[in-house]
C-alpha positions in Angstrom: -8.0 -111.6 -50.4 -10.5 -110.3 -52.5 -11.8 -106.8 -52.9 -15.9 -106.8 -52.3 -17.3 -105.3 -55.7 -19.6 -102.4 -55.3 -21.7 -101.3 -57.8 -21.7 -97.7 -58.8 -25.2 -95.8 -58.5 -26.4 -92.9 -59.4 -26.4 -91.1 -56.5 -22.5 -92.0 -56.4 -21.7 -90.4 -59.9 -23.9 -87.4 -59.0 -22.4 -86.8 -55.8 -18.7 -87.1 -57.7 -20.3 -84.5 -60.5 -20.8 -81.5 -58.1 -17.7 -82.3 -56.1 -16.1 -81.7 -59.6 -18.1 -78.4 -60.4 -17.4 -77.3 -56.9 -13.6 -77.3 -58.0 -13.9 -75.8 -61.7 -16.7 -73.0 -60.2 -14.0 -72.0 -57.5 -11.1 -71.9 -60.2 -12.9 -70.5 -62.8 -14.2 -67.2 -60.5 -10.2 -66.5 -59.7 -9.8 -66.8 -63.5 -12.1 -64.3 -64.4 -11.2 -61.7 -61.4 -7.5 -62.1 -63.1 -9.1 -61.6 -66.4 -11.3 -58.9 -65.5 -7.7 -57.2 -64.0 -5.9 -57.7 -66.8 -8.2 -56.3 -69.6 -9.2 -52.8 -67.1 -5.1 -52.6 -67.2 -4.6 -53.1 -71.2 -7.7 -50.2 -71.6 -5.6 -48.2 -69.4 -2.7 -48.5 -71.5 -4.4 -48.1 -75.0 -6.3 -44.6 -73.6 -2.9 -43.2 -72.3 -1.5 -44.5 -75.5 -4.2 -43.0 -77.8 -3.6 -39.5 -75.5 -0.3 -39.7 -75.7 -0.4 -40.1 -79.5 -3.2 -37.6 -80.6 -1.1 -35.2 -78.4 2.0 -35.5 -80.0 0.5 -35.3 -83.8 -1.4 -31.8 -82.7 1.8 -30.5 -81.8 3.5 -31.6 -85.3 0.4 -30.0 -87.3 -0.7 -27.0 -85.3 -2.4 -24.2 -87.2 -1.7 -21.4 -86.7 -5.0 -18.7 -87.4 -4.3 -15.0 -88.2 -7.3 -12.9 -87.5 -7.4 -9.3 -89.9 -9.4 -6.7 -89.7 -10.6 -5.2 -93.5 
């Protein structure tokens, strides 16, 4: 009961490459969709932050102007 030995050719090993960058293309466009989600949300959060911020400090230092007439 012996197996037959079958040589490997090129076309074989080829074949096996794109099967394999058939996998990584399709996992590596939901990674970047989740990426590309992920980084709108943090620039989202650092604006608001940043608005939220600035706001506060101009009500701490407001400056008050007095306009007179000479």
């Amino acid at each position: 009961m012996s197996v037959p030995v079958r040589r490997v050719s090129p076309d074989d090993i080829e074949s096996k490459f794109r099967e394999l960058q058939g996998e990584v293309d399709v996992v590596t466009d939901e990674i970047r969709s989740y990426a590309v989600t992920v980084g709108a949300a943090v620039v989202v959060g650092l604006v608001l932050v940043a608005f939220v911020l600035g706001r506060r400090k101009g009500k701490r230092q407001r400056t008050y102007v007095e306009i007179r007439r000479v």
